[in-house]
FINU-113534 format. One record per residue (C-alpha): residue number from 1; residue in one letter; z, y, x negated. Coordinates in steps of 0.02 Angstrom, whole numbers, plus 50000, padded with zeros to 5 digits. Each point is the difference from the previous one (the first is absolute). Layout:
<semis>
[semi NUM,'A',[Z,Y,X]]
...
</semis>
This chain:
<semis>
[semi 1,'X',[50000,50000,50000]]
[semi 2,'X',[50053,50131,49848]]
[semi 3,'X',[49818,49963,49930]]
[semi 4,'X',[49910,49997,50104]]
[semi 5,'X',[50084,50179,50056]]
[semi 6,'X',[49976,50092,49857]]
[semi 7,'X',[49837,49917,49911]]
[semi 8,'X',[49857,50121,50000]]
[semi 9,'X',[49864,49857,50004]]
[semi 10,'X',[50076,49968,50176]]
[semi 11,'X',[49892,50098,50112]]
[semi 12,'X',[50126,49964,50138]]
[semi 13,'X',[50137,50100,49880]]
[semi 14,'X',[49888,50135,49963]]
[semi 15,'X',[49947,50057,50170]]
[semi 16,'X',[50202,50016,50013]]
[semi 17,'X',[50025,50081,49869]]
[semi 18,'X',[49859,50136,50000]]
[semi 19,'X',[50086,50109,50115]]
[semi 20,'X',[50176,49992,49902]]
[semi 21,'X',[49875,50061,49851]]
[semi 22,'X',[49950,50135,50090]]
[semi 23,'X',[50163,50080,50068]]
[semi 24,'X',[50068,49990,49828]]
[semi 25,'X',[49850,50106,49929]]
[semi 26,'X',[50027,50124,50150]]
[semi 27,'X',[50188,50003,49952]]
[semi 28,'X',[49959,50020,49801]]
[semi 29,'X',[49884,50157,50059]]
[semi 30,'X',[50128,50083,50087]]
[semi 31,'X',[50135,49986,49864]]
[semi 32,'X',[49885,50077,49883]]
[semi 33,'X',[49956,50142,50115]]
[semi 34,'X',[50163,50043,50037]]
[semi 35,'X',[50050,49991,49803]]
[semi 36,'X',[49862,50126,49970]]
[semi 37,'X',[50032,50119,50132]]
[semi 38,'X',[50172,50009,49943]]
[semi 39,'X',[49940,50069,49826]]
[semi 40,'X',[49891,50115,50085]]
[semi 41,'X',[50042,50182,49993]]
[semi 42,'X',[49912,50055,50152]]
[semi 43,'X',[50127,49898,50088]]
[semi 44,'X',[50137,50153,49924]]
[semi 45,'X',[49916,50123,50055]]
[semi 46,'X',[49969,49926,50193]]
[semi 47,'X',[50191,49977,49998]]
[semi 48,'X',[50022,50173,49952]]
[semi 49,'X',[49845,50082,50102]]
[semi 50,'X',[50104,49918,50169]]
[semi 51,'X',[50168,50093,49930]]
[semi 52,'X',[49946,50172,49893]]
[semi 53,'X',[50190,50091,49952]]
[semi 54,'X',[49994,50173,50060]]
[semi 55,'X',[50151,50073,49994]]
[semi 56,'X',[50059,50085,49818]]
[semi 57,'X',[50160,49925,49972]]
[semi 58,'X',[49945,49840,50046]]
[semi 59,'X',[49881,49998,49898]]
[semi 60,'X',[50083,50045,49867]]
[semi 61,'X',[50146,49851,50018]]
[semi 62,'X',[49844,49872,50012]]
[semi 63,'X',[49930,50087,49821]]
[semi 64,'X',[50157,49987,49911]]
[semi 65,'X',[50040,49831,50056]]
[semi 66,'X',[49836,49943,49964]]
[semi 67,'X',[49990,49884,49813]]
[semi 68,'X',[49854,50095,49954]]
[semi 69,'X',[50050,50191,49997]]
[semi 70,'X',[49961,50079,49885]]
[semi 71,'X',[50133,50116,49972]]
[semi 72,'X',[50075,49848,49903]]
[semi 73,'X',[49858,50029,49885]]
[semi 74,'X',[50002,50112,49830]]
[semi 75,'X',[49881,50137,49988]]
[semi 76,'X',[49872,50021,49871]]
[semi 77,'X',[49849,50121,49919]]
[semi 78,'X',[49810,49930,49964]]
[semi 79,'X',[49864,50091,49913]]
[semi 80,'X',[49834,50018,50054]]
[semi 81,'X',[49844,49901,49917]]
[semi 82,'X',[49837,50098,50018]]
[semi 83,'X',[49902,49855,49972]]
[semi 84,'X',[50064,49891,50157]]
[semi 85,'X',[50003,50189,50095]]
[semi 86,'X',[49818,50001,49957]]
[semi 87,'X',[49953,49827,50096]]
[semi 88,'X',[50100,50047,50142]]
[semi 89,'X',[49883,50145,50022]]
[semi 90,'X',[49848,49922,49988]]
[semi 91,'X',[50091,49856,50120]]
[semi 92,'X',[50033,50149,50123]]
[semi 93,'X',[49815,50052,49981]]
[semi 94,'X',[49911,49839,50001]]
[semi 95,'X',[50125,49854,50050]]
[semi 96,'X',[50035,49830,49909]]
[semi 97,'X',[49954,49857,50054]]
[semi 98,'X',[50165,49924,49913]]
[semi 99,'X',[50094,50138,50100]]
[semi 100,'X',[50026,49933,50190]]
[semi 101,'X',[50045,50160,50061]]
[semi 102,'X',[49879,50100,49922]]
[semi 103,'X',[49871,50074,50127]]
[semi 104,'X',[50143,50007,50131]]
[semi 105,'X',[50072,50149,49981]]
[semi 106,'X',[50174,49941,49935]]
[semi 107,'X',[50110,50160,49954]]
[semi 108,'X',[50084,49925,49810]]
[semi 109,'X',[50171,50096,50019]]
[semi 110,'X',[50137,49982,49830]]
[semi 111,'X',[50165,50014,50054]]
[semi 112,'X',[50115,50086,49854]]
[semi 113,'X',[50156,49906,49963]]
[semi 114,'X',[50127,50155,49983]]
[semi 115,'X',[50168,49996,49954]]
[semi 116,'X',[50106,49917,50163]]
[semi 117,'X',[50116,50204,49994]]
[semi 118,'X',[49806,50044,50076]]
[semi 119,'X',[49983,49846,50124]]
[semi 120,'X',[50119,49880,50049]]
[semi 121,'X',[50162,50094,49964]]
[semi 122,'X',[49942,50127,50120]]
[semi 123,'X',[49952,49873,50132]]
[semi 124,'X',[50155,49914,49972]]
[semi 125,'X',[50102,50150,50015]]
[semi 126,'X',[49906,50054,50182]]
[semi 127,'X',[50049,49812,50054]]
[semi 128,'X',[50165,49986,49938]]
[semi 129,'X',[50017,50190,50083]]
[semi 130,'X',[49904,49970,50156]]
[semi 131,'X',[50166,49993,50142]]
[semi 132,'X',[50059,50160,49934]]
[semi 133,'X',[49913,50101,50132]]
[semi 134,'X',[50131,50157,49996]]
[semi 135,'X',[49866,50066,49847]]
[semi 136,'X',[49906,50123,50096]]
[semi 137,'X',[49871,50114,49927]]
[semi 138,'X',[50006,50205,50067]]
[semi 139,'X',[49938,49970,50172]]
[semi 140,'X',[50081,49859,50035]]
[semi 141,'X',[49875,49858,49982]]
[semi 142,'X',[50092,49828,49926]]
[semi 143,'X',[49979,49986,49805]]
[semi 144,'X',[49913,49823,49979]]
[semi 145,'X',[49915,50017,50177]]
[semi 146,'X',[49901,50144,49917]]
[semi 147,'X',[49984,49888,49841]]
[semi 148,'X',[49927,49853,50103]]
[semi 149,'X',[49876,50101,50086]]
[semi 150,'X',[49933,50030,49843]]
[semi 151,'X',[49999,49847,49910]]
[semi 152,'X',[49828,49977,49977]]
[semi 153,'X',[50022,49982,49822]]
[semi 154,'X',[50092,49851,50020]]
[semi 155,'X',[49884,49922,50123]]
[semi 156,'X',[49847,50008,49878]]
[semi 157,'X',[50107,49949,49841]]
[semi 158,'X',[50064,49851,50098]]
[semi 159,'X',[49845,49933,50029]]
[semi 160,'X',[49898,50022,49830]]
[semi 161,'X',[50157,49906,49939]]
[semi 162,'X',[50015,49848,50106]]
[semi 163,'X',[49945,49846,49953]]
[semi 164,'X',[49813,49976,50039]]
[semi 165,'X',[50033,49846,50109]]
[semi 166,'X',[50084,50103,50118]]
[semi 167,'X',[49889,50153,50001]]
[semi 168,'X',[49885,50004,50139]]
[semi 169,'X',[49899,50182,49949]]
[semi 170,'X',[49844,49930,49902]]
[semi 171,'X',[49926,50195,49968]]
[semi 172,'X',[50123,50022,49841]]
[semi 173,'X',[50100,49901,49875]]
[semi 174,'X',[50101,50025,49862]]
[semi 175,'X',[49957,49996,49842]]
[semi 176,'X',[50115,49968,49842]]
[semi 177,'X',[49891,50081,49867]]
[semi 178,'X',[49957,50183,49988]]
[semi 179,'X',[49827,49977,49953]]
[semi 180,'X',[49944,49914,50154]]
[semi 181,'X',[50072,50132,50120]]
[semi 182,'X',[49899,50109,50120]]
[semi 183,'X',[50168,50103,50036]]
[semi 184,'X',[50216,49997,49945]]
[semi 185,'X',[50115,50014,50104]]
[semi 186,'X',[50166,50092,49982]]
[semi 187,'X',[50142,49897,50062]]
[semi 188,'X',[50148,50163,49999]]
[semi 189,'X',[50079,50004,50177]]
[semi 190,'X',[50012,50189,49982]]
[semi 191,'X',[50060,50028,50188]]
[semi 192,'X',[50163,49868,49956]]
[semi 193,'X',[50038,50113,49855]]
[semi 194,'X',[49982,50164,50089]]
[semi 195,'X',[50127,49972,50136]]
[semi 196,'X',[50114,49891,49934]]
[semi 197,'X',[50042,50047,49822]]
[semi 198,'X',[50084,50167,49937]]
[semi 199,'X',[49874,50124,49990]]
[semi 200,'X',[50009,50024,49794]]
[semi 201,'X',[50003,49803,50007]]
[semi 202,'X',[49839,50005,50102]]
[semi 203,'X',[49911,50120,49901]]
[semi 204,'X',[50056,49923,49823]]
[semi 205,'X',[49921,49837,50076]]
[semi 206,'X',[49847,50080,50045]]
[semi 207,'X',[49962,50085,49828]]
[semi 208,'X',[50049,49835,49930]]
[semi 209,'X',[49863,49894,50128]]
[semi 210,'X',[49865,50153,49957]]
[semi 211,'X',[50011,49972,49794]]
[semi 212,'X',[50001,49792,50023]]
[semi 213,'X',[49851,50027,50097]]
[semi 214,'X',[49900,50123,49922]]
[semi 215,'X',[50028,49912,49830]]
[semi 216,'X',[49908,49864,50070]]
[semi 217,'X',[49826,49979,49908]]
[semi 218,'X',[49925,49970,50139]]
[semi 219,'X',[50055,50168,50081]]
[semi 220,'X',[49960,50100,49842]]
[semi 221,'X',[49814,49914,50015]]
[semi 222,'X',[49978,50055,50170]]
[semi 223,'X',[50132,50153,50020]]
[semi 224,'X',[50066,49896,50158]]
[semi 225,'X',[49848,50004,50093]]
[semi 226,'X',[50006,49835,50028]]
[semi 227,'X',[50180,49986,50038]]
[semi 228,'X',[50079,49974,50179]]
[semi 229,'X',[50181,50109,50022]]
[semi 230,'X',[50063,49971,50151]]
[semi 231,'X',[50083,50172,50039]]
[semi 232,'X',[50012,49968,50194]]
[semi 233,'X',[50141,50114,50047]]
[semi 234,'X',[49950,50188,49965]]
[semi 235,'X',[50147,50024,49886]]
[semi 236,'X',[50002,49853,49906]]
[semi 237,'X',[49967,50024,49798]]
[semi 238,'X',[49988,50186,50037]]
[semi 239,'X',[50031,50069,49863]]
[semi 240,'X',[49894,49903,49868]]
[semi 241,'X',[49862,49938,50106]]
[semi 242,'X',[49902,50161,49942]]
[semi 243,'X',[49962,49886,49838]]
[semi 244,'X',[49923,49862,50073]]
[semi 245,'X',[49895,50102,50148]]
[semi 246,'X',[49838,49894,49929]]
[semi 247,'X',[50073,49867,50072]]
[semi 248,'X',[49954,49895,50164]]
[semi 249,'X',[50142,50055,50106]]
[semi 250,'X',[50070,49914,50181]]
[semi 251,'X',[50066,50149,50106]]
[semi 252,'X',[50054,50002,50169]]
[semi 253,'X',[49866,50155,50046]]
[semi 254,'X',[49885,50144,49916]]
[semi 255,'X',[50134,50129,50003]]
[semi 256,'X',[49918,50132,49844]]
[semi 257,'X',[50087,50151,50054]]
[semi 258,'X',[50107,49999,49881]]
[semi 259,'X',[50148,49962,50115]]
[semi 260,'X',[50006,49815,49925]]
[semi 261,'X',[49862,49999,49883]]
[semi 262,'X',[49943,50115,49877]]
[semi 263,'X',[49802,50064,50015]]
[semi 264,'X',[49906,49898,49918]]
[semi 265,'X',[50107,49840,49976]]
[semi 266,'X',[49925,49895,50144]]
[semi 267,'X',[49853,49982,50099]]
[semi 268,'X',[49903,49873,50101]]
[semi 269,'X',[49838,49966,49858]]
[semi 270,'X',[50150,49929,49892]]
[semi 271,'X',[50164,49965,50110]]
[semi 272,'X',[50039,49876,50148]]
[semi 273,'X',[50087,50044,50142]]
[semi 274,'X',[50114,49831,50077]]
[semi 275,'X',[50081,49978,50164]]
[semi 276,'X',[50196,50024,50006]]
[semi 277,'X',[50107,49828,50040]]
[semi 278,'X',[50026,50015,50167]]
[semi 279,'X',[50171,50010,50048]]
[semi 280,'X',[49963,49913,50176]]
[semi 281,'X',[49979,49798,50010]]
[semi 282,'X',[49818,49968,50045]]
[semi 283,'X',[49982,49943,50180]]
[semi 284,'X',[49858,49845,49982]]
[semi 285,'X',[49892,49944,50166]]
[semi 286,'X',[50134,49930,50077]]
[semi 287,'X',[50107,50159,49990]]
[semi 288,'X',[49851,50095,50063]]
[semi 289,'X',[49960,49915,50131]]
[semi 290,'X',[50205,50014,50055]]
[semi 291,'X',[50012,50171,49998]]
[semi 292,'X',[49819,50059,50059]]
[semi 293,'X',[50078,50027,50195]]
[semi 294,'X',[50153,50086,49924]]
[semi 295,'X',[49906,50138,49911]]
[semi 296,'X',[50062,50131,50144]]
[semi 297,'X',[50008,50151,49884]]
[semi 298,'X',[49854,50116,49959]]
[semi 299,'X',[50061,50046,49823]]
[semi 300,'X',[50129,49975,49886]]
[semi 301,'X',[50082,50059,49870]]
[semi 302,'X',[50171,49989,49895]]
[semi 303,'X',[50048,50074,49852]]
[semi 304,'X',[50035,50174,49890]]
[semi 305,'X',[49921,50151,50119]]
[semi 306,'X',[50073,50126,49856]]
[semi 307,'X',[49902,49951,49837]]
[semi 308,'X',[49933,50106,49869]]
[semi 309,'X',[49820,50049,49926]]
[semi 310,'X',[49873,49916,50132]]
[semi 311,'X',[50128,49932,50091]]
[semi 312,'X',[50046,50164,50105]]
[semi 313,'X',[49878,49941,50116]]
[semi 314,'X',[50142,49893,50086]]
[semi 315,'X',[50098,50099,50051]]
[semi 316,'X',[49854,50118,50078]]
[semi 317,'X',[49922,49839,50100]]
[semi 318,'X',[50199,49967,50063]]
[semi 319,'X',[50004,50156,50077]]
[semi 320,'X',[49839,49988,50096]]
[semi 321,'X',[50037,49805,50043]]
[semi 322,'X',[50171,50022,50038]]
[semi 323,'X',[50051,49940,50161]]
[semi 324,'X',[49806,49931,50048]]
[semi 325,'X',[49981,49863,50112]]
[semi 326,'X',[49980,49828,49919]]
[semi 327,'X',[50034,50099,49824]]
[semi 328,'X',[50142,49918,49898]]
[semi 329,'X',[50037,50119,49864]]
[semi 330,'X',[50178,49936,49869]]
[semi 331,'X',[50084,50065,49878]]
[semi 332,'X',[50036,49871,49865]]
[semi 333,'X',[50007,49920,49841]]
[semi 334,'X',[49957,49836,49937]]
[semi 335,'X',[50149,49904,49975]]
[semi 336,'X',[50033,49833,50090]]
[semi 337,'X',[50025,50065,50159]]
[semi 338,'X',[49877,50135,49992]]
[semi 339,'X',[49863,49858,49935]]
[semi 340,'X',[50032,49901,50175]]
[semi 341,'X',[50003,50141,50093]]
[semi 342,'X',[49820,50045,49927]]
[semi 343,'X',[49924,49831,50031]]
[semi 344,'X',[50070,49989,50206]]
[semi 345,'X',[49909,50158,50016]]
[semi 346,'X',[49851,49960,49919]]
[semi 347,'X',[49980,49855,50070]]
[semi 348,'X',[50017,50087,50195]]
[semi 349,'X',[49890,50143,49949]]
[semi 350,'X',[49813,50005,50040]]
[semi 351,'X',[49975,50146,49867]]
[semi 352,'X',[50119,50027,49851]]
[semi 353,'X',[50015,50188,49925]]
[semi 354,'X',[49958,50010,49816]]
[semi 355,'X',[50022,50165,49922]]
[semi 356,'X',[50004,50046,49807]]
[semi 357,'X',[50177,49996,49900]]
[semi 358,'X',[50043,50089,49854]]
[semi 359,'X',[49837,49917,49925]]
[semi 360,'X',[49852,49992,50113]]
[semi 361,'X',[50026,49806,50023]]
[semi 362,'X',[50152,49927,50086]]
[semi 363,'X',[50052,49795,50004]]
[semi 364,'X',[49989,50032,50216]]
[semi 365,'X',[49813,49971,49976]]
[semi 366,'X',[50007,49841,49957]]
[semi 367,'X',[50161,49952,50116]]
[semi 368,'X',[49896,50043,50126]]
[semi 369,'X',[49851,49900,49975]]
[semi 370,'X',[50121,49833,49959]]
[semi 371,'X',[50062,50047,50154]]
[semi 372,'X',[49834,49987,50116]]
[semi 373,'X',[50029,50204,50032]]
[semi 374,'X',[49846,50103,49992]]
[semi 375,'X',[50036,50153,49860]]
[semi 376,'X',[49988,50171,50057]]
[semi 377,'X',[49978,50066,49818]]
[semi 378,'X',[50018,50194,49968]]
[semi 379,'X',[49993,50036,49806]]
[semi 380,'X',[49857,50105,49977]]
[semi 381,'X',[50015,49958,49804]]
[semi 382,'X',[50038,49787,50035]]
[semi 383,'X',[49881,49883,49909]]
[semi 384,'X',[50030,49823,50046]]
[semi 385,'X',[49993,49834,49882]]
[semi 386,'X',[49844,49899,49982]]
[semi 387,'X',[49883,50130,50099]]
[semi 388,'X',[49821,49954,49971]]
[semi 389,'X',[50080,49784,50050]]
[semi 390,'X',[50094,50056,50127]]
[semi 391,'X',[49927,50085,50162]]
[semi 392,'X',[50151,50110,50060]]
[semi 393,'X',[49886,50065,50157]]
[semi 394,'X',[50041,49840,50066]]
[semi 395,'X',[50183,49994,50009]]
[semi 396,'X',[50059,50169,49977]]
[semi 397,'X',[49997,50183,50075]]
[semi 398,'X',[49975,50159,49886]]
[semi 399,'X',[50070,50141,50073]]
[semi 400,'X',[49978,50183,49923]]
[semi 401,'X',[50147,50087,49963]]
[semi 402,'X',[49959,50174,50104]]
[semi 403,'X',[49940,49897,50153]]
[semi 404,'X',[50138,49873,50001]]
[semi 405,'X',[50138,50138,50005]]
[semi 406,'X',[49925,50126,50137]]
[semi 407,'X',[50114,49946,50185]]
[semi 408,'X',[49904,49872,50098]]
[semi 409,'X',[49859,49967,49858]]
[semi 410,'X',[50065,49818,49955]]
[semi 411,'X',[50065,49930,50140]]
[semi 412,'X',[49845,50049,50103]]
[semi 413,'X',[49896,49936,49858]]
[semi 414,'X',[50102,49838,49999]]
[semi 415,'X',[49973,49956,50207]]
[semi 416,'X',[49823,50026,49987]]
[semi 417,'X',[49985,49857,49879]]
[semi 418,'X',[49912,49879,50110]]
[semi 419,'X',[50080,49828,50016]]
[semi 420,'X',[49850,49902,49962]]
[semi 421,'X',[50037,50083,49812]]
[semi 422,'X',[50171,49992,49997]]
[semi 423,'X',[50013,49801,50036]]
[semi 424,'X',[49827,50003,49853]]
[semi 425,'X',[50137,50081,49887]]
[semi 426,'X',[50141,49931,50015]]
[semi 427,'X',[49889,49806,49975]]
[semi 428,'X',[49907,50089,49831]]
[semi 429,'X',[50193,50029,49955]]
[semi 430,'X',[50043,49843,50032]]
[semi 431,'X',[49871,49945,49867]]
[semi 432,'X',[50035,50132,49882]]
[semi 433,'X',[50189,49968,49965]]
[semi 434,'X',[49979,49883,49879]]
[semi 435,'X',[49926,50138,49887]]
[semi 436,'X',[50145,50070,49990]]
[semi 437,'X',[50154,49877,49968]]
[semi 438,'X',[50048,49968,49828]]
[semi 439,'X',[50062,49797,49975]]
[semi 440,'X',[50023,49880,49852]]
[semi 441,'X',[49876,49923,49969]]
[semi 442,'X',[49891,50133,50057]]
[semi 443,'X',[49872,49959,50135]]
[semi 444,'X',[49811,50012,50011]]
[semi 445,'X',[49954,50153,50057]]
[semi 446,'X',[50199,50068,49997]]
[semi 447,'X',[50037,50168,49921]]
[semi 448,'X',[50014,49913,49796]]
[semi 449,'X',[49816,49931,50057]]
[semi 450,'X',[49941,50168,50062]]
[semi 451,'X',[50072,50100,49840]]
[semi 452,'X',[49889,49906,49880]]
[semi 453,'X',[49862,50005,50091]]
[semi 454,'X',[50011,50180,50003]]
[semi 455,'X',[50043,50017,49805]]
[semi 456,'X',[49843,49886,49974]]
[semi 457,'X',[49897,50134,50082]]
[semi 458,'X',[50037,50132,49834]]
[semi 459,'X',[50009,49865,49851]]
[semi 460,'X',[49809,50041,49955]]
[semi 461,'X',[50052,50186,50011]]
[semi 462,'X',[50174,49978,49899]]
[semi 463,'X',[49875,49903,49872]]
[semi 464,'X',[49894,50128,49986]]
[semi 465,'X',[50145,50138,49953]]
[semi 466,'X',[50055,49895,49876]]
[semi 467,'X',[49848,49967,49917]]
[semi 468,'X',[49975,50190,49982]]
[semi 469,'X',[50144,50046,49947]]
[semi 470,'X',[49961,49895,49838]]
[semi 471,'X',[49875,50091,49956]]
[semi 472,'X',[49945,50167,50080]]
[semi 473,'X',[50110,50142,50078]]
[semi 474,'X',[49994,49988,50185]]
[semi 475,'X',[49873,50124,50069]]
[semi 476,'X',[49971,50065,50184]]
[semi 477,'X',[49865,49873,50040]]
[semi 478,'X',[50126,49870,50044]]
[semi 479,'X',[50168,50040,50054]]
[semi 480,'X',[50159,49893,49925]]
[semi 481,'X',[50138,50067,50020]]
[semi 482,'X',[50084,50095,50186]]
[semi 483,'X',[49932,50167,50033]]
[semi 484,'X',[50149,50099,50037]]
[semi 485,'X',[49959,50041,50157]]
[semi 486,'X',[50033,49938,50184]]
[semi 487,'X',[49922,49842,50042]]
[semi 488,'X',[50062,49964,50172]]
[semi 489,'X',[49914,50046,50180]]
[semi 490,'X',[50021,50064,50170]]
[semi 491,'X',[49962,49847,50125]]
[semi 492,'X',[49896,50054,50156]]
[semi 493,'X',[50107,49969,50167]]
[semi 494,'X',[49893,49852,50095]]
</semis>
């Protein structure tokens, strides 16, 4: 019986066994599909895609618990090599067929390695800090709220230094040699150091980040035209930032009166303007979809009406809105409270009111669009991040200043908005949100996505500058540098 079981010559025993022989390939397959998915890294960055951190100090406790931060690394110095320089320009020019990402417009970004005082002491010391919400700055806005709004420097640094497996942006990488980068980025959290150190602390530090850096051969080649400073709060590295105005900066707006920045330090042909963090949590479909019959006020609004500069407008448009039906005008701030308070009325508002600060921009733009509420913009001197991607016709309202404040004007204005483009809006914003919240990793098409794209735009520009600075004074024919003039606009009303 055994034999004649198990003997092969048997046909008997073979049409038996065929079928066992077969479920044990199918079962072999499936092990070794399952051992190679697990060693893929696309299965990272699916887990992470389904659960993007977007909240600051979270993000900061996964980063520090995480084995491969780098702020347990040591910093160091390279030098450039021309010759190696000299094949990435001619791989720029004419691609490689060695080099799989040349052709698709990959942005090579090197990440300096600067002493931790400049990077993770200062993140460390807004984490360890972060409870202590009793720090208030002179109009009584929380401390670190006003640092997390503009943490975009620590968005973008967070993601150049993740671990490629769980990186899911494919339009840049980092690069770990000097000679193969297309740009350097400054990793000095200058907003951290501004509020939360003593102010001859702060501005030791920042004479001390602005010699590291501009000792840097790669910043004497290029006179920082290359390099990225994130200087997204208007004060932050004030007083040395002068030195390094060749430099790619990240700013919140286009303010050149000379309120916040000095003529001729910034401008649009060289700078990039990114969104705010917005201080709201973003309401997804689901939310949307919740609180689309609830939306029972006109227009919203909540926050300083006395500011300074631009910002005077508020208190005019209070005084014509006071007391108008389905208006919701607030005086607040953005602590905790004030933050929920500011996302219940969003969220019940058709129309939220979105006047300038002490800076033409203000972080309300963007908790309003996270929120599904249509922006009633009036800053007649606002530009907005990533215009020329973005479409801002589609989800937001420009106002003018002198029509939005004469009695009646904007409320009148507002009703006649048919509904037909109203419910349009409010589905383009819907869309557009994603634009506009900052997560780790960063997202396809989020605001880290957007930002290179837009600093891709000037690279062949920023080349150019360099290359005639090395050999030729620079002439009228081609401008490098920021006229010091006003570069902002007046936006027509619709």
């Amino acid at each position: 019986m055994a034999g004649r079981r198990f003997s092969l010559a048997n046909p008997r025993s073979f049409s038996i066994s065929k079928p066992i022989l077969v479920l044990l390939s199918l079962f072999s397959l499936l092990a070794l599909f399952f051992v190679l998915s697990s060693k893929n890294p696309n299965a990272d960055r699916s887990r992470w895609a389904t659960s993007p951190i977007r909240y600051f100090p979270a993000a900061l406790d996964d980063f520090f618990s995480s084995p491969n931060s780098i702020c347990s690394a040591s910093s160091s110095s390279m030098q450039l090599n021309d010759l190696v320089m000299s094949r990435r320009e001619k791989e720029r020019l004419y691609g490689s067929s060695s080099d799989l990402w040349a052709g698709s417009r990959v942005l090579q970004v090197y990440v300096y390695e600067m002493p931790s005082k400049f990077t993770c002491d200062l993140l460390k010391l807004f984490r360890d800090t972060y409870k202590e919400t009793t720090n208030l700055t002179s109009n009584g806005s929380p401390v670190h709220r006003l640092i997390e709004q503009h943490s975009v420097d620590y968005w973008l640094w967070r993601d150049l230094i993740a671990p490629e497996s769980e990186r899911l942006l494919k339009n840049v990488r980092r690069v770990y040699r000097q000679e193969e980068a297309d740009l350097f980025f400054i990793p000095f959290f200058t907003t951290i150091s501004f509020f939360l150190l003593e102010k001859q602390e702060c501005k030791a530090l920042y004479r001390e980040a602005l010699k590291w850096v501009t000792d840097q051969a790669a910043w004497k080649r290029s006179e920082g035209r290359d390099h990225i400073l994130p200087v997204h709060h208007p004060w932050s590295f004030k007083s040395v930032r002068r030195f390094m105005k060749k430099a790619i900066w990240l700013l919140p707006d286009m303010d050149n009166t000379g309120n916040w920045y000095k003529p001729g330090e910034v401008c649009l042909a060289k700078d990039v303007i990114l969104p705010y963090v917005p201080n709201v949590q973003l309401c997804d479909a689901k939310c949307l979809s919740e609180t689309q019959s609830k939306r029972s006020a006109l227009l919203f609004f909540r926050g300083r009406l006395k500011r300074n500069a631009g910002g005077k407008i508020r208190s005019k448009l209070g005084e014509v809105l006071k007391g108008a039906d389905g208006v919701i005008i607030e005086e607040g701030t953005a602590g905790e409270g004030g933050r929920e308070l500011a996302q219940n009325g969003m969220r019940r508002s058709v129309f939220c009111l979105c006047p300038a600060g002490d800076t033409p921009s203000s972080a309300r733009l963007f908790d309003a669009i996270v929120s599904g509420c249509i922006p009633v913009v009036v800053s007649d001197e606002l530009e907005v991040p990533f215009e020329g991607l973005l479409q801002y016709k589609r989800i937001v309202l420009f106002v003018n200043s002198s029509d939005a404040v004469q009695p009646g004007w904007l409320l009148e204005y507002l009703r006649g908005i048919d509904s037909t483009k109203i419910q349009e809006m409010q589905t383009n914003l819907a869309e557009y949100s994603r634009h506009f919240v900052y997560s780790s990793p960063a997202l396809p098409l989020g605001p880290e996505d957007l930002t290179w794209r837009m600093i891709a735009g000037k690279l062949t520009r920023i080349n150019q500058c360099i290359a005639r600075s090395t050999h030729m004074d620079q002439g009228p024919r081609f401008e490098c540098t920021c006229k010091a003039s006003n570069n902002t606009r007046v936006r027509p009303s619709f």
